[in-house]
matplotlib code that plots the C-alpha trace (Angstrom):
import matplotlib.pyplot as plt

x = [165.9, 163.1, 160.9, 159.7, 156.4, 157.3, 155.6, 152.7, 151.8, 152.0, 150.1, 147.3, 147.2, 146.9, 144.2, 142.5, 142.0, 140.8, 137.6, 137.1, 138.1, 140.7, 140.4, 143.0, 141.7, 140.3, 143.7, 146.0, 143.3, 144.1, 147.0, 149.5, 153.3, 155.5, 153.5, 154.0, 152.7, 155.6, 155.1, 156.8, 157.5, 158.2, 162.1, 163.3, 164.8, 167.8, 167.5, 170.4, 173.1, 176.1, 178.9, 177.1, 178.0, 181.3, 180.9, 179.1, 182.1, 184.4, 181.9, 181.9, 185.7, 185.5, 183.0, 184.5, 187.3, 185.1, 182.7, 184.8, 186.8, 183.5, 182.2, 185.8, 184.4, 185.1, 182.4, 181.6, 179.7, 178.7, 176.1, 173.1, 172.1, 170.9, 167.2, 164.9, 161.5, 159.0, 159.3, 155.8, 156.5, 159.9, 158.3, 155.8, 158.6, 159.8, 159.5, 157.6, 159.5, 162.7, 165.2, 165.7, 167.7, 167.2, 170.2, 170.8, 173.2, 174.5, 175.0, 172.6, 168.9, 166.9, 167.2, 168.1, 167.2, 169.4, 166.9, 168.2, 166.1, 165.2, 167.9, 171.3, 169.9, 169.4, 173.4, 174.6, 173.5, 174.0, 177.7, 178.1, 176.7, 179.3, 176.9, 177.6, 175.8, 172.7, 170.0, 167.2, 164.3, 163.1, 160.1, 160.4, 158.5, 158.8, 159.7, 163.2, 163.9, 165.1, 169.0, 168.8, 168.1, 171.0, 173.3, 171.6, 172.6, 176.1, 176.2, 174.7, 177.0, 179.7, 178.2, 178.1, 181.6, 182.3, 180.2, 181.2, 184.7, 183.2, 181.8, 184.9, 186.3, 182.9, 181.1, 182.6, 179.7, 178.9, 176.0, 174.5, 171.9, 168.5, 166.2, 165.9, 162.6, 161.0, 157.6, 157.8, 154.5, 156.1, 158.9, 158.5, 161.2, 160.0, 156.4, 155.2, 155.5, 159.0, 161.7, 164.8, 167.7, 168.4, 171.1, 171.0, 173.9, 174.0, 176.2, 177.4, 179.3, 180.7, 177.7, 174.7, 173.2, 171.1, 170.4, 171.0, 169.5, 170.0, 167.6, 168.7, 166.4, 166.8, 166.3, 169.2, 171.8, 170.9, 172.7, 176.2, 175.5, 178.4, 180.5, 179.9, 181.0, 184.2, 184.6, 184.3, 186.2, 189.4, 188.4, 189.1, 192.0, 192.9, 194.3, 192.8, 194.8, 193.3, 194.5, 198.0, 198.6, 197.4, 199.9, 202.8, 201.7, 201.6, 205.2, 206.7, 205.9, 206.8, 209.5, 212.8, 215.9, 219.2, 222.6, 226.0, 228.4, 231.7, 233.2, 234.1, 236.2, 236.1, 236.6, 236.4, 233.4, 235.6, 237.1, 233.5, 232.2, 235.0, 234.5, 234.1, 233.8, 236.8, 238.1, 239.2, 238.0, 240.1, 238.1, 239.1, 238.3, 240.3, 237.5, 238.7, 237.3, 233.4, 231.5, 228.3, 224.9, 221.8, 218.3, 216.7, 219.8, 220.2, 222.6, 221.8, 224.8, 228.5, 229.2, 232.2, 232.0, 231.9, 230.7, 227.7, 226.4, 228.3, 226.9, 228.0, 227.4, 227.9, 227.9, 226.2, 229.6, 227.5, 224.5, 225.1, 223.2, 222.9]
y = [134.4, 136.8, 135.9, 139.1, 138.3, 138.4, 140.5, 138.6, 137.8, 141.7, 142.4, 140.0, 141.0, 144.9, 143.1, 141.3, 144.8, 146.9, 144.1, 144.7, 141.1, 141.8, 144.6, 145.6, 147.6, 143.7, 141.8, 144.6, 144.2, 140.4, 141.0, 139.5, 140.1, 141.6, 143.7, 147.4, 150.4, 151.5, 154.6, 154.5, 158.0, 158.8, 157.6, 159.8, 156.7, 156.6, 160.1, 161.7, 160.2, 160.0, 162.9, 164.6, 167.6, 167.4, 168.2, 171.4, 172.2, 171.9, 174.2, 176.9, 176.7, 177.5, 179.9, 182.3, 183.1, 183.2, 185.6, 188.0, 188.3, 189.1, 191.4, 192.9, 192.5, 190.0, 187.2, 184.5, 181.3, 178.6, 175.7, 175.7, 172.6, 169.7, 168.3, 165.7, 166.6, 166.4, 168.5, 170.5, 171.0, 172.3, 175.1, 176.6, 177.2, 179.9, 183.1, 185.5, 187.0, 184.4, 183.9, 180.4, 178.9, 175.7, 173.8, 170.7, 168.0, 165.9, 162.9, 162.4, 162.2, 165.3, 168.8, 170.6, 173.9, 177.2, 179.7, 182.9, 184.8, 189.0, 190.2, 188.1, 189.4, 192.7, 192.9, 191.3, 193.4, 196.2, 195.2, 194.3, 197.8, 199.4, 200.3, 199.2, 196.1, 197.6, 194.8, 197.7, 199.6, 197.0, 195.2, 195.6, 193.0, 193.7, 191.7, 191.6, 193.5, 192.0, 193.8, 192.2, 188.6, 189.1, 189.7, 187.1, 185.0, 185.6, 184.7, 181.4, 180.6, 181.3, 178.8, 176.4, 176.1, 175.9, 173.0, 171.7, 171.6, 170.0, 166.8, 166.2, 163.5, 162.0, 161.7, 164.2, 166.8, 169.7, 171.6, 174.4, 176.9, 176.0, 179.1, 182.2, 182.1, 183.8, 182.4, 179.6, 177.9, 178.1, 175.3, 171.8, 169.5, 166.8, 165.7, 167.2, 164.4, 163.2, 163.6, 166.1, 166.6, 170.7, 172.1, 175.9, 178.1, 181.8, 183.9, 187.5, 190.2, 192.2, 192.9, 192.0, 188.7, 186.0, 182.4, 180.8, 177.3, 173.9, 171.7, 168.4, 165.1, 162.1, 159.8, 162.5, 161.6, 157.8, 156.2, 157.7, 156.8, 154.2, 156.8, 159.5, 157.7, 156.7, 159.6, 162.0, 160.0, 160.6, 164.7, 164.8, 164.2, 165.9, 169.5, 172.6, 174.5, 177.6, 176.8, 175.9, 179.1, 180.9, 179.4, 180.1, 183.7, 183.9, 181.6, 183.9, 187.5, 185.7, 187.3, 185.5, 186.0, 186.0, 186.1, 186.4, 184.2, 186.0, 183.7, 182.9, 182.5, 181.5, 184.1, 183.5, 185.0, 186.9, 188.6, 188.7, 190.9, 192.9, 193.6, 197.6, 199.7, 199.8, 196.8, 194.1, 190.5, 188.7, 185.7, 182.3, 183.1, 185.7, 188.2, 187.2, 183.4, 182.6, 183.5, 181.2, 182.7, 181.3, 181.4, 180.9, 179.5, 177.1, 177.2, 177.9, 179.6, 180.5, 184.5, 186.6, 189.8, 193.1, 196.5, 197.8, 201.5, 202.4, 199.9, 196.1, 193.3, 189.8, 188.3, 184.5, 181.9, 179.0, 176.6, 174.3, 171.2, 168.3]
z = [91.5, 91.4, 88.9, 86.3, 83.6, 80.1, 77.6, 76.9, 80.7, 81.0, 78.2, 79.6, 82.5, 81.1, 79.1, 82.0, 84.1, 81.0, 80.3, 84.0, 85.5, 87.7, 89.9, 91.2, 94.7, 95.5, 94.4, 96.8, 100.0, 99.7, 101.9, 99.7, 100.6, 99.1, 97.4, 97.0, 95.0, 92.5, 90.3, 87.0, 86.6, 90.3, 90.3, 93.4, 94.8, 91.9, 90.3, 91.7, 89.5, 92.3, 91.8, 89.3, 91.4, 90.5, 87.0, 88.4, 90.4, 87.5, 85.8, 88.7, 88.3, 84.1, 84.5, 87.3, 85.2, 82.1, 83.3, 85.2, 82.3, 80.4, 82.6, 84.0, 87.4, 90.4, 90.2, 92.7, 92.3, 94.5, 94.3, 96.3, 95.9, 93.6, 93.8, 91.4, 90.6, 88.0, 85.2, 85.6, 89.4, 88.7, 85.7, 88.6, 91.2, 88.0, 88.5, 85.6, 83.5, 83.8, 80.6, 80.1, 77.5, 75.6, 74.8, 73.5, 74.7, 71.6, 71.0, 74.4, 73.9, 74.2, 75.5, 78.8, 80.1, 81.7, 84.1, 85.2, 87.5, 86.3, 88.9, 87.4, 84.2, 84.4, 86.7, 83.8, 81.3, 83.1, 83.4, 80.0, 78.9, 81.5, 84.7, 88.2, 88.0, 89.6, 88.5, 88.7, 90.5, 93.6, 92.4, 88.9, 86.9, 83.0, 80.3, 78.7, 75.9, 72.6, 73.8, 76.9, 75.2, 72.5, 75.4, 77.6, 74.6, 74.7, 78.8, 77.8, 74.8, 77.0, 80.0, 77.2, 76.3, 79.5, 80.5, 77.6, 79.2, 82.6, 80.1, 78.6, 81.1, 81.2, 77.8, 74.7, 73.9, 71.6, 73.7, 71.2, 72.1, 70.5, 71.8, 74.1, 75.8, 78.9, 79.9, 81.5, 80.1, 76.8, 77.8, 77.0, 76.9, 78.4, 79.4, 82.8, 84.7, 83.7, 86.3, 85.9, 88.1, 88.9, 90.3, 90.9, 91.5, 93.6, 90.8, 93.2, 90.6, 93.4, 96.5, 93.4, 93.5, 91.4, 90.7, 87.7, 87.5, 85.2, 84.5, 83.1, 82.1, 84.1, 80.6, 79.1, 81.5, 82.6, 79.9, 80.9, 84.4, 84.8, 82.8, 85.1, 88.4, 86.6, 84.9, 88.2, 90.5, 87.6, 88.0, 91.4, 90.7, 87.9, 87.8, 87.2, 84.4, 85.9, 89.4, 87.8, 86.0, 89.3, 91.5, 89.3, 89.2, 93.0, 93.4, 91.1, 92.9, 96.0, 98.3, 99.3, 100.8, 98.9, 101.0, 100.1, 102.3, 101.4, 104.0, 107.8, 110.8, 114.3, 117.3, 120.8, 123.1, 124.7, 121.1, 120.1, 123.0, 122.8, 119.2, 117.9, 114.9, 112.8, 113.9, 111.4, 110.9, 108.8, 106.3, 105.7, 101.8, 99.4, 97.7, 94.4, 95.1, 94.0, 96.7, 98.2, 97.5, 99.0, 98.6, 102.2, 103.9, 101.1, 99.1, 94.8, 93.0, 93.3, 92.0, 91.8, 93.9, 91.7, 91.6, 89.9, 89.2, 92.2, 94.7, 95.6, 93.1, 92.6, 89.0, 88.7, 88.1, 88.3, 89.6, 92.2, 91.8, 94.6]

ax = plt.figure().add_subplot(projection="3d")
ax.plot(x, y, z, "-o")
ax.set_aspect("equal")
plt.show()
């Protein structure tokens, strides 16, 4: 068994390097074993929780319809990819101006972050407002207005409920929007050199494009950890409710064939070849008798023959169940 110091050998030791009699530099160049340089705070090794990208894909599948139906315009969104980092390196890879929105995640720990670069913002406002979607003049750098923010705020409350929605089979949430904020340097919810796990999505309304971006604390989500491999293995195999109502739409403008089998006979080649117009072929069924009807060669009803508005007709006797 490997054997771990308690909390008073720690606490010695601690004690023992702070007086100045250990050093450490001359204990590691002994050549020990085993030995290896371990940063606390550096946890790359385990901080991408397995299939957390799953809950992002149920989200991308809530928000599509969501935001299309917000903005009345086709929306596409796909992941780009998922990556750990400290919290300070991930804040300078932000553009200036960016809208980021502080959320927190109850009943888990802390707070999480939303960044949406100046072009999604600006297409989305613009497509709220009723424009084209333009996101505005090529390098344009300003701040966003106070309008923009409300309606930023809106987007966000809306990716909320949604992701609220991509939780619910792992851990039941209530996320809720804390601020609106656009410098970067102004965000804190962690310390800078705590890890947090991003994933950043490419949002396209129509040929415009931007990147919206979470940010979520490794120490937020590392107590659901077992949850969420349980809980994401269940949604792939759940069903989407969107994809449901979808199909049934598409089944039910789907074209089929219907026939009428008013009955049959058997002729010989040779009456067959020799058949013309006007000539007679006499049934093996009387017209009065339900008739066959099928649905793709398969047969679905029985129906008497009629006439309706002037043209043929059948009327629906019955289902025929096997």
């Amino acid at each position: 068994m490997e054997k771990i110091l308690s909390k008073e050998e720690i606490e010695a030791l601690l004690t023992a390097i702070m007086e100045g009699r250990i050093e450490p530099d001359k204990e590691l160049s002994k050549g020990s074993t085993g030995v290896f340089i371990y940063d606390l705070f550096n946890t790359e090794h385990q901080v991408l929780v397995p299939n957390l990208d799953v809950i992002y894909d149920s989200f991308i599948r809530y928000n599509r319809v969501t935001l299309s139906n917000r903005l009345r315009r086709i929306v596409e969104i796909k992941k780009l990819g998922a990556r750990p980092s400290k919290f300070d390196d991930f804040i300078q890879t932000l553009p200036s101006p960016v809208c980021m929105a502080i959320y927190k995640i109850e009943p888990l720990k802390g707070a999480a972050l939303i960044a949406m670069d100046s072009n999604l913002v600006f297409t989305l406002v613009d497509s709220i407002l009723g424009g084209t979607g333009t996101p505005g003049l090529p390098g344009e750098n300003r701040m966003f207005t106070s309008i923009e923010l409300r309606l930023m705020e809106k987007i966000v409350k809306d990716v909320l409920s949604d992701m609220e929605k991509s939780w619910a089979h792992v851990q039941a949430t209530r996320m809720s929007l804390l601020r609106m904020e656009m410098n970067p340097r102004l965000v804190t919810i962690v310390p800078p050199e705590y890890q947090v796990i991003t994933m950043t999505l490419e949002i396209q309304v129509e040929e415009f494009k931007g990147t919206m971006i979470f940010a979520i604390p490794y120490m937020t989500i590392d107590p659901i950890r077992d949850k969420l491999k349980v809980g994401t293995q269940l949604d792939i195999m759940a069903i989407d409710p969107q994809w449901s109502s979808r199909l049934e739409a598409e089944l039910t403008e789907a074209p089929v064939e219907l026939t009428v089998e008013l009955g049959g006979t058997r002729i010989t080649m040779k009456d067959l070849v020799n058949l013309s117009a006007g000539d007679t072929i006499i049934l093996d069924k009387d017209c009065r008798n339900e008739l066959s009807v099928k649905i793709e060669g398969i047969e679905k009803f029985t129906a008497l023959p009629g006439v309706q508005g002037g043209n043929k007709a059948i009327q629906v006797t019955g289902i025929v169940s096997k």
